[in-house]
DSSP file (Angstrom, degrees, kcal/mol; ACC not computed):
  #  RESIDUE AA STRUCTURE BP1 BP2  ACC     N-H-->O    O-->H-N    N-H-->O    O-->H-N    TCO  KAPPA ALPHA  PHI   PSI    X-CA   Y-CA   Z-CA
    1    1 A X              0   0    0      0, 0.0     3,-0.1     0, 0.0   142,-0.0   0.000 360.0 360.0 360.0 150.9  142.8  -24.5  107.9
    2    2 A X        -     0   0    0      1,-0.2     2,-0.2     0, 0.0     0, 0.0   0.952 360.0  -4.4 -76.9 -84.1  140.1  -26.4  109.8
    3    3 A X  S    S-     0   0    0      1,-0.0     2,-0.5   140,-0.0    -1,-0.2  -0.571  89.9 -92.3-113.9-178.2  138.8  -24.8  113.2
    4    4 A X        -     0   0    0     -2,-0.2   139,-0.2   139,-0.1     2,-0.1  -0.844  35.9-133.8 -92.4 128.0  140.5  -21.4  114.5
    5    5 A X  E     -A  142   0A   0    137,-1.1   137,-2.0    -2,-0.5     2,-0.6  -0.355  17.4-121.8 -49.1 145.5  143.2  -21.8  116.7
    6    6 A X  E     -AB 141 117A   0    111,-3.4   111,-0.6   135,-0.2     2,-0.4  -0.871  14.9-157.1 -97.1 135.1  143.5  -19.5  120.3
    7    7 A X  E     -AB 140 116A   0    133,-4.0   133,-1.7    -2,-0.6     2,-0.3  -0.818  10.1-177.1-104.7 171.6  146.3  -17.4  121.3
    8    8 A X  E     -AB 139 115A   0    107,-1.7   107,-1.2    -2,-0.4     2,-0.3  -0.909   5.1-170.9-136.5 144.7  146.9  -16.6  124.7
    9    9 A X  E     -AB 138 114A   0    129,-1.0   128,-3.3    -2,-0.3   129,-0.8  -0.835   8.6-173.8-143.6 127.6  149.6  -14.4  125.7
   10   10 A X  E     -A  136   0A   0    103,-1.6     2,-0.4    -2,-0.3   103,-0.4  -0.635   7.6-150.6 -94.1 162.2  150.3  -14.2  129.4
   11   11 A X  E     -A  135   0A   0    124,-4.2   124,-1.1    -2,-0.4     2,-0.3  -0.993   7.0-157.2-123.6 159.3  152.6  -11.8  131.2
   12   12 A X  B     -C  111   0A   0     99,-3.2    99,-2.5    -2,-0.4   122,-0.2  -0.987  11.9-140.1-130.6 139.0  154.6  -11.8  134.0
   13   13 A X    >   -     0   0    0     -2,-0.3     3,-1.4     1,-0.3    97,-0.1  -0.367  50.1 -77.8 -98.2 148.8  156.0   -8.7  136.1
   14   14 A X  T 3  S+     0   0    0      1,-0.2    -1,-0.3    -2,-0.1    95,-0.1  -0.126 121.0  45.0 -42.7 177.0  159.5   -8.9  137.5
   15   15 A X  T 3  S+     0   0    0      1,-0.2    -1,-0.2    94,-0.1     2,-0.1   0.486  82.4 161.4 -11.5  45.4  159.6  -11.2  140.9
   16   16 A X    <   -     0   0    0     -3,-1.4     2,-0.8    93,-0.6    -1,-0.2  -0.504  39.9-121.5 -54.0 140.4  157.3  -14.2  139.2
   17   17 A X        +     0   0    0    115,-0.9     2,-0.8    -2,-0.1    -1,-0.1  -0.769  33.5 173.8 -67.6  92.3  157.4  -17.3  140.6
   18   18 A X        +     0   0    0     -2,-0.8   114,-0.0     1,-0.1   111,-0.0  -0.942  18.6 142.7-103.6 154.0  158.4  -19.6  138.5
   19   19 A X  S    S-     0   0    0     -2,-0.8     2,-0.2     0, 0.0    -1,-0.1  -0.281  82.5 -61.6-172.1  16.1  158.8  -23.2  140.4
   20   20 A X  S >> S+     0   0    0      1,-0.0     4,-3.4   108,-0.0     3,-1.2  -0.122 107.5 100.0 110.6 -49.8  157.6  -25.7  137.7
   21   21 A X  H 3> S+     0   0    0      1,-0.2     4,-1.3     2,-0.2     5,-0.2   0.622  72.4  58.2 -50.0  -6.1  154.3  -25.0  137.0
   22   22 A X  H 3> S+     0   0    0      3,-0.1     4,-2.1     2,-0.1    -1,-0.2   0.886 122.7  43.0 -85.5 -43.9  154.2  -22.9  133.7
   23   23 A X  H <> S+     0   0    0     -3,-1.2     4,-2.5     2,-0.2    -2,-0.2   0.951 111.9  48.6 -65.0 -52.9  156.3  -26.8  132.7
   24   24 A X  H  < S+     0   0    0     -4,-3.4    -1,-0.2     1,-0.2    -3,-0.2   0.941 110.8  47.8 -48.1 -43.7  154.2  -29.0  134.4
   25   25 A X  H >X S+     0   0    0     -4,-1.3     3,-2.2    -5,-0.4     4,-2.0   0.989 112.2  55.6 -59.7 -37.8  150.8  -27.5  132.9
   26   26 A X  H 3X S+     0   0    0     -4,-2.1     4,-3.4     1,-0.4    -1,-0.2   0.923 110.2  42.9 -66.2 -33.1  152.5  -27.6  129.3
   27   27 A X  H 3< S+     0   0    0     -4,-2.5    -1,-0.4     2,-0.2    -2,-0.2   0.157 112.0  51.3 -93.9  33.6  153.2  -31.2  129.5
   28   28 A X  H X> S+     0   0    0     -3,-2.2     3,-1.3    -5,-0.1     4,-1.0   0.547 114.5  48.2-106.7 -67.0  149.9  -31.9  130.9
   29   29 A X  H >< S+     0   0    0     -4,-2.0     3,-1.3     1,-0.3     8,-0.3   0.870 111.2  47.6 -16.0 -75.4  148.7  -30.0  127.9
   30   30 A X  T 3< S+     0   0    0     -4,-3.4    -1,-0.3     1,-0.2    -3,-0.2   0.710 105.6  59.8 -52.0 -32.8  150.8  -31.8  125.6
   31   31 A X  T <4 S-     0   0    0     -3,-1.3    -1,-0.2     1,-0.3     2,-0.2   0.784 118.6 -84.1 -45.1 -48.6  149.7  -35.4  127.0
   32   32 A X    <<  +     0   0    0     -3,-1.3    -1,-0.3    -4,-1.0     2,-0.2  -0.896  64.0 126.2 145.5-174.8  146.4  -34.7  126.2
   33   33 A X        -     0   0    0     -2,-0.2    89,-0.1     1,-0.2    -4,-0.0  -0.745  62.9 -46.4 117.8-164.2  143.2  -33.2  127.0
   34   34 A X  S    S+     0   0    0     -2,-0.2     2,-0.3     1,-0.1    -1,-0.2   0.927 123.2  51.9 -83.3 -35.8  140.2  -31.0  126.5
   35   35 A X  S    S-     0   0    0     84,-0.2     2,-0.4    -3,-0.2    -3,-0.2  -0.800  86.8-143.1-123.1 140.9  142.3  -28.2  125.4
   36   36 A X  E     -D  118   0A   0     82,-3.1    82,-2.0    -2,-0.3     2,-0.3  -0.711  18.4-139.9 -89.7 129.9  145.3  -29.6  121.9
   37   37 A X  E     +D  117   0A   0     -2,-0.4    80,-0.3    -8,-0.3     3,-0.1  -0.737  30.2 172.0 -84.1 144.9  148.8  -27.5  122.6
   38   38 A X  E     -     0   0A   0     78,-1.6     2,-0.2     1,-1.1    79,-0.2   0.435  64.3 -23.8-131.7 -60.6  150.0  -26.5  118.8
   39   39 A X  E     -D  116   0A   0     77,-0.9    77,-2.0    18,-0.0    -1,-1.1  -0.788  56.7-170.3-150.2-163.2  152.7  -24.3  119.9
   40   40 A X  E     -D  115   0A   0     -2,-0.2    17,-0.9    75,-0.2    18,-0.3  -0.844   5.7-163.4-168.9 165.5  154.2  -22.0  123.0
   41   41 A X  E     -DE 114  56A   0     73,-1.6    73,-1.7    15,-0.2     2,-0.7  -0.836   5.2-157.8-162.3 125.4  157.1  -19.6  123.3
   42   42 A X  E     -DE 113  55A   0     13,-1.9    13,-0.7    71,-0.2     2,-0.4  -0.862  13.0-179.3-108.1 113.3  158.6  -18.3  126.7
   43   43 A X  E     +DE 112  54A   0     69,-3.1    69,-1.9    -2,-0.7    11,-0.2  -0.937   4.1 178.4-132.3 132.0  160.4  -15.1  126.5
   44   44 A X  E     -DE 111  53A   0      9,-0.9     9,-1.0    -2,-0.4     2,-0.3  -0.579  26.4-141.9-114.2 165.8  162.2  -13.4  129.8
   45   45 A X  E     - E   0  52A   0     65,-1.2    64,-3.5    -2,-0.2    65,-0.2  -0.941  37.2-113.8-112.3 102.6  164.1  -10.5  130.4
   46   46 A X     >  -     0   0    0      5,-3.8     4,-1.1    -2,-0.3    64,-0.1   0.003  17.0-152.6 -25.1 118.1  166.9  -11.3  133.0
   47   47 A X  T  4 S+     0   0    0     61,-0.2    63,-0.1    62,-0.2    -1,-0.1   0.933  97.6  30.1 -64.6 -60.5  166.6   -9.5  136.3
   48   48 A X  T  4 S+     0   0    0      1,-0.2    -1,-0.1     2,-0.1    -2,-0.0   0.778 130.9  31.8-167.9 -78.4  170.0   -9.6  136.9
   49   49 A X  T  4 S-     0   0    0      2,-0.1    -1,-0.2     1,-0.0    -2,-0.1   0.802  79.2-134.8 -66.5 -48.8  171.5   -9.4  133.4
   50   50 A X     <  +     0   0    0     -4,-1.1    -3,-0.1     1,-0.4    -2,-0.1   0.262  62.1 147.8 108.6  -7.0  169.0   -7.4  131.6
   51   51 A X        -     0   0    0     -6,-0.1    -5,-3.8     1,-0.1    -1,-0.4  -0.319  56.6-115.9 -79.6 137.7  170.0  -10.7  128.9
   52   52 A X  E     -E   45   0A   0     -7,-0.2     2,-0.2    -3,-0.1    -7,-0.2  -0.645  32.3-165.7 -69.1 135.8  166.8  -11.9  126.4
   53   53 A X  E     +E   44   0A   0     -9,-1.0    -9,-0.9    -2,-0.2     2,-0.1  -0.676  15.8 176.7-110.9 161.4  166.2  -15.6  127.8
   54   54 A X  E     +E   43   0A   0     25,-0.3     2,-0.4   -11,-0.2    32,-0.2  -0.464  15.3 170.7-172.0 107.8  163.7  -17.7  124.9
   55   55 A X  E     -E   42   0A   0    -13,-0.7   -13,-1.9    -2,-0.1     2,-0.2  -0.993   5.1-177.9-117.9 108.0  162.5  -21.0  124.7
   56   56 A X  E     -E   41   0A   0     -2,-0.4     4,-0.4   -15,-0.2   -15,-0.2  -0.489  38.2-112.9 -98.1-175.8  159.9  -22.4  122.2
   57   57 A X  S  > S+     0   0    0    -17,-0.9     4,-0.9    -2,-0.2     3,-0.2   0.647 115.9  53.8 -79.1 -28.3  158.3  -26.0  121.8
   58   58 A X  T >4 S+     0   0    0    -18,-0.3     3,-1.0     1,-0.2    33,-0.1   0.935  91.1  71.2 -73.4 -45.6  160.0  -26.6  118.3
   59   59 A X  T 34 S+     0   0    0      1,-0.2    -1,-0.2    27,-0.1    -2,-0.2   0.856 104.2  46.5 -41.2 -40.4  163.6  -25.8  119.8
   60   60 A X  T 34 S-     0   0    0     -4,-0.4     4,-0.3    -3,-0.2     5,-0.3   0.717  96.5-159.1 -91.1 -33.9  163.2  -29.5  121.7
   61   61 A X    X<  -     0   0    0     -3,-1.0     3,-1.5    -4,-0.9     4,-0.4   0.771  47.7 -27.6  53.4 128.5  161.9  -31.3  118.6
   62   62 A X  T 3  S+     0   0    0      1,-0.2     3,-0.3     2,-0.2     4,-0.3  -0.080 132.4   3.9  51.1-129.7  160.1  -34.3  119.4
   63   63 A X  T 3> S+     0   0    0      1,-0.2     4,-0.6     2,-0.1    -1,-0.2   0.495 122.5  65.9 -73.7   2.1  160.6  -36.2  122.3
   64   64 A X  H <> S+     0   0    0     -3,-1.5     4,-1.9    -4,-0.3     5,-0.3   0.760  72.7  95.6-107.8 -18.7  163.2  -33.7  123.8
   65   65 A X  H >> S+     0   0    0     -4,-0.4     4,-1.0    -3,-0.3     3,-0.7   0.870  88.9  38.1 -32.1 -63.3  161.0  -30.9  124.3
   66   66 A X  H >> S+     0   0    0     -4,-0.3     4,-2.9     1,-0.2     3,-0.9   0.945 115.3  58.2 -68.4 -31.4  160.1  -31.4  127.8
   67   67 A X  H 3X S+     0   0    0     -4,-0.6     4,-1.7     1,-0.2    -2,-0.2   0.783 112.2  40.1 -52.4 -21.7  163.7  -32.4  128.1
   68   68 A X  H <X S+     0   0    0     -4,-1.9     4,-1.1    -3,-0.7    -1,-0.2   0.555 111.7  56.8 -87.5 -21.7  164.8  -28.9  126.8
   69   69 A X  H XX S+     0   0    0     -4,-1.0     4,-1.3    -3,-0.9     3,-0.6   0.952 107.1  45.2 -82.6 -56.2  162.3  -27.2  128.6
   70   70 A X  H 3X>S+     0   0    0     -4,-2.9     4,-1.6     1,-0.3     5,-0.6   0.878 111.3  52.4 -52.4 -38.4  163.4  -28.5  132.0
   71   71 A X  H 3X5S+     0   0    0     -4,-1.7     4,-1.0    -5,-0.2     8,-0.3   0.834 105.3  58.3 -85.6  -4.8  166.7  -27.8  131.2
   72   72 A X  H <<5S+     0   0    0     -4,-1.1    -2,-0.2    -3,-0.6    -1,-0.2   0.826 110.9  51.3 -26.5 -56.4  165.5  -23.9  130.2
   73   73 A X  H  <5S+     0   0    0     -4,-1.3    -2,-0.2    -3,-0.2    -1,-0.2   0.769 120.3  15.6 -85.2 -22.0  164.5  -23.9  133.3
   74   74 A X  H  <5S+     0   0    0     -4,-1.6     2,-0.7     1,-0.2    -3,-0.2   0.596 106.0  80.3-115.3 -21.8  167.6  -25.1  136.2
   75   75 A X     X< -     0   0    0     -4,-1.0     4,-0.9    -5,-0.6    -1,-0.2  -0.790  53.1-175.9-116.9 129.7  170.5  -24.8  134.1
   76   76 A X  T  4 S+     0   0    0     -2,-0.7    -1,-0.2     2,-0.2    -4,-0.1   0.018  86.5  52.8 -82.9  -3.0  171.7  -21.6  133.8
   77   77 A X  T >> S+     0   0    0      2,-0.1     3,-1.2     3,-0.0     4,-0.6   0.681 108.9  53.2-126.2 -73.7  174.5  -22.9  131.1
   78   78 A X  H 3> S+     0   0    0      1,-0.3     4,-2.9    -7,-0.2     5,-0.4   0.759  93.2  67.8 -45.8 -47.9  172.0  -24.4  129.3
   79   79 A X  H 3X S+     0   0    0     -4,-0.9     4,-0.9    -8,-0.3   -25,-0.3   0.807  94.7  62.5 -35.2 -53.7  169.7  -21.3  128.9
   80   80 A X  H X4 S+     0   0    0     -3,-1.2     3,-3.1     1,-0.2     4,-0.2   0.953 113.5  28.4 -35.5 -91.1  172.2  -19.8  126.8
   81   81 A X  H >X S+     0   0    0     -4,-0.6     4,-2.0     1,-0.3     3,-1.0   0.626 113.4  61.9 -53.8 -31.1  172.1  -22.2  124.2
   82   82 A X  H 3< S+     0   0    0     -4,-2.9    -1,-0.3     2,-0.2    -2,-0.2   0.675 106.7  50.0 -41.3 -42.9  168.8  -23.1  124.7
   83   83 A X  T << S+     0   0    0     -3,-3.1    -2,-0.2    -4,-0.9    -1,-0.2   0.571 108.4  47.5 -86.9 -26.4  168.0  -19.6  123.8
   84   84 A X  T X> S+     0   0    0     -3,-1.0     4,-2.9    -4,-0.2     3,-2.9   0.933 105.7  59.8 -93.5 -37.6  170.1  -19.1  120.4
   85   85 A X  T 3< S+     0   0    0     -4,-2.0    -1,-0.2     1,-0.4    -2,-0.2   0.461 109.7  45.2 -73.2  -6.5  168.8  -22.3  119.1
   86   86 A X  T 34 S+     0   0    0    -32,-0.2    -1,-0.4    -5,-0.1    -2,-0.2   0.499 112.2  47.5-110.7 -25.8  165.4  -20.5  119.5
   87   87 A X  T <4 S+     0   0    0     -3,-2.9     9,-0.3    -4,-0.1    -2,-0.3   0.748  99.1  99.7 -87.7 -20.2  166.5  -17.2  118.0
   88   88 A X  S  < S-     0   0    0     -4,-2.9     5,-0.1    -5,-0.1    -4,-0.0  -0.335  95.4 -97.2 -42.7 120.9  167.8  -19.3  115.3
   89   89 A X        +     0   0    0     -2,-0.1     2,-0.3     3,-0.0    -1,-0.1   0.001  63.5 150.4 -39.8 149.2  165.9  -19.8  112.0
   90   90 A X    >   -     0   0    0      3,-0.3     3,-2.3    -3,-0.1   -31,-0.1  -0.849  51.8 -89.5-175.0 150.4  164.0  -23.3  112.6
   91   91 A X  T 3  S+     0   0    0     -2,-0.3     3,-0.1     1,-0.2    57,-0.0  -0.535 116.0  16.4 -82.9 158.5  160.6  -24.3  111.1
   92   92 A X  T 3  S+     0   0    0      1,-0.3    56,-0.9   -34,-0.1    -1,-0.2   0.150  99.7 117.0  91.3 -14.6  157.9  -23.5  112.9
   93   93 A X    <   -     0   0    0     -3,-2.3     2,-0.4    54,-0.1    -1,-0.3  -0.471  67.7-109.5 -94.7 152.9  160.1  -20.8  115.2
   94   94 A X        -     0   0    0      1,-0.1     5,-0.1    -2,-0.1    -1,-0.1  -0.709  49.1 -79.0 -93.7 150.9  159.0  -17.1  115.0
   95   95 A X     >  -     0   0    0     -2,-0.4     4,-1.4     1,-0.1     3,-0.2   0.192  37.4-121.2 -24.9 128.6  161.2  -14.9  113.5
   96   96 A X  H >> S+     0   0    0     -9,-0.3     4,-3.4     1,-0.2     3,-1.0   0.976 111.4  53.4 -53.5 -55.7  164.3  -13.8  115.6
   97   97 A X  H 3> S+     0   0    0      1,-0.3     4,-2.8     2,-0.2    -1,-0.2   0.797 108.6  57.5 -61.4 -13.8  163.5   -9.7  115.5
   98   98 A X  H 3> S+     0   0    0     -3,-0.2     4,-0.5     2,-0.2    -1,-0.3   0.839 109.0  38.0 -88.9 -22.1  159.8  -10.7  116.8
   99   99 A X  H <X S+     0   0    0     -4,-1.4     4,-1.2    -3,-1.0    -2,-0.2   0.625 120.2  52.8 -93.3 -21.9  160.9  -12.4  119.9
  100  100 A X  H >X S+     0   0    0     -4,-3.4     3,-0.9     2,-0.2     4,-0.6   0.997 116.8  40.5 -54.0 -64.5  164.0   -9.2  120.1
  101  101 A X  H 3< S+     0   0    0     -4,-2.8     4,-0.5     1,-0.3    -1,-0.2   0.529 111.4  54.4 -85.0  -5.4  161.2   -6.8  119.8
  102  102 A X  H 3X S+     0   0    0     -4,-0.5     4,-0.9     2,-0.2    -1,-0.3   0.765 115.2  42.5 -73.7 -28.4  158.9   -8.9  122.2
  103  103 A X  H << S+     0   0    0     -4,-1.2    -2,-0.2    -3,-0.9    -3,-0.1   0.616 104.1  64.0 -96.8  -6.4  161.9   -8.7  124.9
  104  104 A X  T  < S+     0   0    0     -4,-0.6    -1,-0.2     1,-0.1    -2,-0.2   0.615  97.9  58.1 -83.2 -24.8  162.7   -5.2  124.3
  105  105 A X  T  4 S+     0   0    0     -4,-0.5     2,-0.4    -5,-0.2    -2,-0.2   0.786  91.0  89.5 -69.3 -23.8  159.3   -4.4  125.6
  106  106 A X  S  < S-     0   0    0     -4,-0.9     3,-0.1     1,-0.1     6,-0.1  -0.802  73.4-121.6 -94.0 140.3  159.7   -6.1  129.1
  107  107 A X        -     0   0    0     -2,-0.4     2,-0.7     1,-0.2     3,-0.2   0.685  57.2 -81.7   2.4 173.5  160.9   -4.7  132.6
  108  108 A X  S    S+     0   0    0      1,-0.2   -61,-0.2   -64,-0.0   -62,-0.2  -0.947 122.3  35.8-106.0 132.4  163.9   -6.7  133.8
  109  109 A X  S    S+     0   0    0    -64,-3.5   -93,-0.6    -2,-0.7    -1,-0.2   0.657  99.9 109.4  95.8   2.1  162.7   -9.6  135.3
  110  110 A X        +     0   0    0     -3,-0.2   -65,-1.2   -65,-0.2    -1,-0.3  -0.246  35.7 176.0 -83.5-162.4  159.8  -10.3  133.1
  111  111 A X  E     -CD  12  44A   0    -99,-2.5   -99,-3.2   -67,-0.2     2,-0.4  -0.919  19.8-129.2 179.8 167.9  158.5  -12.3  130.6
  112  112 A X  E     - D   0  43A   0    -69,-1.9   -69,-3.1  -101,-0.3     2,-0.5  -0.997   9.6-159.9-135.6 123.8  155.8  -13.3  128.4
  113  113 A X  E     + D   0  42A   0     -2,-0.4  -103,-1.6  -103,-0.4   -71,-0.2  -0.825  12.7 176.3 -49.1  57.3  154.2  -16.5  127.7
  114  114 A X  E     -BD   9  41A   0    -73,-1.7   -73,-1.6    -2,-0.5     2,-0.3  -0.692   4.0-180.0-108.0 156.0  152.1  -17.2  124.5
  115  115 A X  E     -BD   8  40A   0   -107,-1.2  -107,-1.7   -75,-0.2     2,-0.4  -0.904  18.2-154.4-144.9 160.2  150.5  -20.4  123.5
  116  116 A X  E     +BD   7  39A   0    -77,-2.0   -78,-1.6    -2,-0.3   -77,-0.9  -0.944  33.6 146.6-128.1 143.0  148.6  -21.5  120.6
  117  117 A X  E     -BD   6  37A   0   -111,-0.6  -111,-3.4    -2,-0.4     2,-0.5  -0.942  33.8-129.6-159.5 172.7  146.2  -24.5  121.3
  118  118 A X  E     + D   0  36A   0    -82,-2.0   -82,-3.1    -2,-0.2     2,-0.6  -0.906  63.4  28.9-127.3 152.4  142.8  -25.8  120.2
  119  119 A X  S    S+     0   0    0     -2,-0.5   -84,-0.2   -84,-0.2     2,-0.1  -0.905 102.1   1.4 113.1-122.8  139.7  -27.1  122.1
  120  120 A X  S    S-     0   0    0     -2,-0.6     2,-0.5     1,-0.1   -84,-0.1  -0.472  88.5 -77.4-106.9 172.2  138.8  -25.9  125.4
  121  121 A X        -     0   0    0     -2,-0.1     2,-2.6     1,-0.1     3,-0.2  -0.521  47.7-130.9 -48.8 107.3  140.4  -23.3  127.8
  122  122 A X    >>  -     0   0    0     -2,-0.5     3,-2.8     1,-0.2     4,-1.4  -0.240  27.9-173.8 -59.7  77.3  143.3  -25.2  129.1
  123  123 A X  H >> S+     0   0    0     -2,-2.6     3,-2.6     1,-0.3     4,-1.9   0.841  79.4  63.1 -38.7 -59.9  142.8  -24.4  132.9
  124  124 A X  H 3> S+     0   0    0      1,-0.3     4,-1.3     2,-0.2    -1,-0.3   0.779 101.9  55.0 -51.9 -34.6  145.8  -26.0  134.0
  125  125 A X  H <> S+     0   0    0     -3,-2.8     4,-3.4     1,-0.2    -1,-0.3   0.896 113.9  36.0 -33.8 -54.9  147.4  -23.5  132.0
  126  126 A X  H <X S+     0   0    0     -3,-2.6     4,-1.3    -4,-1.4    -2,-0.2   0.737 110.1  60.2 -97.6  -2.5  145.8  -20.6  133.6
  127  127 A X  H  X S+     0   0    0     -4,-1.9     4,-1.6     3,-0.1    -1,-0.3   0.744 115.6  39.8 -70.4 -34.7  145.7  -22.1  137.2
  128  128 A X  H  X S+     0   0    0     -4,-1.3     4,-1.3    -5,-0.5    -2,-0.2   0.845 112.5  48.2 -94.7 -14.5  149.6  -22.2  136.9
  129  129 A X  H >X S+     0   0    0     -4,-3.4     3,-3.8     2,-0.2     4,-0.6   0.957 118.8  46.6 -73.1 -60.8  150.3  -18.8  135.0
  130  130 A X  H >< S+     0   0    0     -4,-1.3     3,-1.6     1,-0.3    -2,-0.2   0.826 113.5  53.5 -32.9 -45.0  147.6  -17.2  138.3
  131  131 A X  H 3< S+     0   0    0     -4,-1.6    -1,-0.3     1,-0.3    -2,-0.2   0.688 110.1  44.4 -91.0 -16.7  150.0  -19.5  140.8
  132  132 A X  H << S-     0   0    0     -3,-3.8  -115,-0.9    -4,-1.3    -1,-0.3   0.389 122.9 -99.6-105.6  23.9  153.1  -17.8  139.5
  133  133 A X  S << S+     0   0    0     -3,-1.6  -120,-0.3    -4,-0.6     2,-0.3   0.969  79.3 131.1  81.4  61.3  151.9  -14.0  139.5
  134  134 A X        -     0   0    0   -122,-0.2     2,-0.3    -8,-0.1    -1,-0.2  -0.756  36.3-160.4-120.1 163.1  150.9  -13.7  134.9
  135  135 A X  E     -A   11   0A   0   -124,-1.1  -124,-4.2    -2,-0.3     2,-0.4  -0.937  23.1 -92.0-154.2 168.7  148.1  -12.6  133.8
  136  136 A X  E     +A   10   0A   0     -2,-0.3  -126,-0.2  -126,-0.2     3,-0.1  -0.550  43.1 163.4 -63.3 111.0  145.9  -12.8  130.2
  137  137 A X  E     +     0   0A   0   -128,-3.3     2,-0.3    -2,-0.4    -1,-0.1   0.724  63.0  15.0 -90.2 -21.5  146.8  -10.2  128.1
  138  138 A X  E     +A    9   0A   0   -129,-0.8  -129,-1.0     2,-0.0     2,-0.4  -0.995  53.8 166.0-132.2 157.8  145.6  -11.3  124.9
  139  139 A X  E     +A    8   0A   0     -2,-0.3     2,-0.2  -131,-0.3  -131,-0.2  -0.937  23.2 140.0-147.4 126.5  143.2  -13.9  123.9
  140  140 A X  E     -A    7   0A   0   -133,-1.7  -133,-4.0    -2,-0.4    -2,-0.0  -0.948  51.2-102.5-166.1 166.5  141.7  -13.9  120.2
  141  141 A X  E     -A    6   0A   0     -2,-0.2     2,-0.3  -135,-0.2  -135,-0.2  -0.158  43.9-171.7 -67.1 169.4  141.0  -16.5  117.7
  142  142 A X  E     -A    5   0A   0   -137,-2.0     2,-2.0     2,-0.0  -137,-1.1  -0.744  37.2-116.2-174.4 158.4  143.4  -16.9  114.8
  143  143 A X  S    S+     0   0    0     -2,-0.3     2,-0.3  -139,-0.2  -139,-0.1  -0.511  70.9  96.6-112.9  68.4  143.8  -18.4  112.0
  144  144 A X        -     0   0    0     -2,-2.0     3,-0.0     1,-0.1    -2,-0.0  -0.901  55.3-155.5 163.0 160.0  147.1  -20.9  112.7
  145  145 A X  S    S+     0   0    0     -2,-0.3     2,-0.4  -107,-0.1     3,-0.1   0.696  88.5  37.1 -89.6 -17.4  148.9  -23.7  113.4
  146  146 A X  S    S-     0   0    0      1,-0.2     3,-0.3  -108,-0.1   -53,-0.1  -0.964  70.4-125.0-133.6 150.7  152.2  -22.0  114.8
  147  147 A X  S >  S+     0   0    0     -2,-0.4     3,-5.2     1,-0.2    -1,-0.2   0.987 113.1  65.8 -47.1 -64.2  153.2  -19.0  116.8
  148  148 A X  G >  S+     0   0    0    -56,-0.9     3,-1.6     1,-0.3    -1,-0.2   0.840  96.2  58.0 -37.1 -53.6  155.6  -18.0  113.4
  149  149 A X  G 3  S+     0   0    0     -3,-0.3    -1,-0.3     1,-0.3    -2,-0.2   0.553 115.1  36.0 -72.9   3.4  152.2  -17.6  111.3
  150  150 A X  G <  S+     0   0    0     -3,-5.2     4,-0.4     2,-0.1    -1,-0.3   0.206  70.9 134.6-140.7  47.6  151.2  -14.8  114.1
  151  151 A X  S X> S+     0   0    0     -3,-1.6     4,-3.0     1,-0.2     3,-1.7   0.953  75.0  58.5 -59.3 -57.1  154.8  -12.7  115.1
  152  152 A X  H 3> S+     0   0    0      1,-0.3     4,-2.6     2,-0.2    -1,-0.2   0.882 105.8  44.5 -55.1 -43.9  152.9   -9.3  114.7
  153  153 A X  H 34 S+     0   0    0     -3,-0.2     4,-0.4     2,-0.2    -1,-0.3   0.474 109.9  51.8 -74.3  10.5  150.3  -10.0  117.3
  154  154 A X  H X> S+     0   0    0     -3,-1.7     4,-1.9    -4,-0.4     3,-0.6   0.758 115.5  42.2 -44.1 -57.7  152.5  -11.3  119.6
  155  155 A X  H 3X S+     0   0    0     -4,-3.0     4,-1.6     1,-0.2     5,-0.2   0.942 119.9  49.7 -57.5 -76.6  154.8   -7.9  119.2
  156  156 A X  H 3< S+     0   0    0     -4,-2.6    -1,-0.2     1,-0.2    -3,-0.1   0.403 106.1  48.5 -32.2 -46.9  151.5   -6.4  119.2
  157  157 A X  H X4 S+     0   0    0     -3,-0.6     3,-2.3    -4,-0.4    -1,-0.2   0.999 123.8  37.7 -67.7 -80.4  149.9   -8.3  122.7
  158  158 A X  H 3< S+     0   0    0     -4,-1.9    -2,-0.2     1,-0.3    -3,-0.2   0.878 107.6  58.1 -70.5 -45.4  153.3   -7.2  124.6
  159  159 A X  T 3< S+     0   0    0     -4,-1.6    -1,-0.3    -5,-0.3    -2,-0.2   0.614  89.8  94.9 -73.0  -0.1  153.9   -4.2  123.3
  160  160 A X  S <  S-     0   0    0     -3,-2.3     2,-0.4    -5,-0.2    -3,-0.1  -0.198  87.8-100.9 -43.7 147.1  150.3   -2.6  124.5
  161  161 A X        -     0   0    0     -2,-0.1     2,-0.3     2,-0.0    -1,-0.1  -0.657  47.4-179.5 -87.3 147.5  150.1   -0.9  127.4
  162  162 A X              0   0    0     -2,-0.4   -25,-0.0     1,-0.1    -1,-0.0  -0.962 360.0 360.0-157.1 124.8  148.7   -3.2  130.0
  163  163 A X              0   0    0     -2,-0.3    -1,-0.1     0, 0.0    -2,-0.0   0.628 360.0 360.0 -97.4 360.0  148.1   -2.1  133.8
């Protein structure tokens, strides 16, 4: 591998806002900029349902990623599917029982964020996780190009006790 990748892993307590920003920053990310997006995974626990919701950047594949993302986010029909095609084997996607056992650790009504990127801190990132009620729980260097190459510290980040 060339330089070390960061992971980030945010969380969010039941009654986050999300309203578009956690989307917007990624495709500002993804556009360009100081800081390279390599990969991302959004995983909720339904307030309501108690159902794992899960989205990554590979489920969209290409050019349909932000299109998959948006529709992750308003259509509630969509979500579903949206959501097995991301526990689904797929390259690049982490392992279904690491995103289970990440979503058996949150509340109802939470969720967790992690991103992998290179470069600088992507502030727009962390201006929009602060503007919907996340915070950092992990940051560390690591030695990969996809969330799949790091499933145990992800389980790891959420499953820590964090006040």
């Amino acid at each position: 591998m060339n330089a070390l990748a960061q992971l980030r892993v945010y969380r969010f307590d039941p009654g986050a806002a999300f309203e578009g920003g956690l989307l917007g920053a990624i495709e500002r990310m993804q556009l360009g900029g100081d800081a390279k997006l390599l990969d991302a995974l959004f995983v909720r626990c339904d307030a309501a349902t108690g159902a794992l919701d899960a989205v990554d950047l590979a489920t969209g594949g290409g050019d349909a990623t932000f299109a998959s993302l948006l529709d992750f986010r308003l259509e509630p029909r969509r979500r579903r599917s949206i959501t097995e095609r991301t526990l689904a084997e797929h390259p690049r996607g982490v392992p279904r029982p690491e995103i289970e056992a990440m979503g058996a650790a949150l509340e109802a009504g939470g969720a967790i964020l992690a991103v992998l990127s290179t470069g600088a801190t992507a502030t727009v990132l962390a201006d929009a996780v602060a503007r919907s009620g996340g915070r950092l729980i992990a940051d560390e260097p690591v030695d990969a190009r996809a969330l799949a190459q790091v499933g145990p510290r992800l389980r790891a980040a959420v499953s820590a006790p964090h006040t």
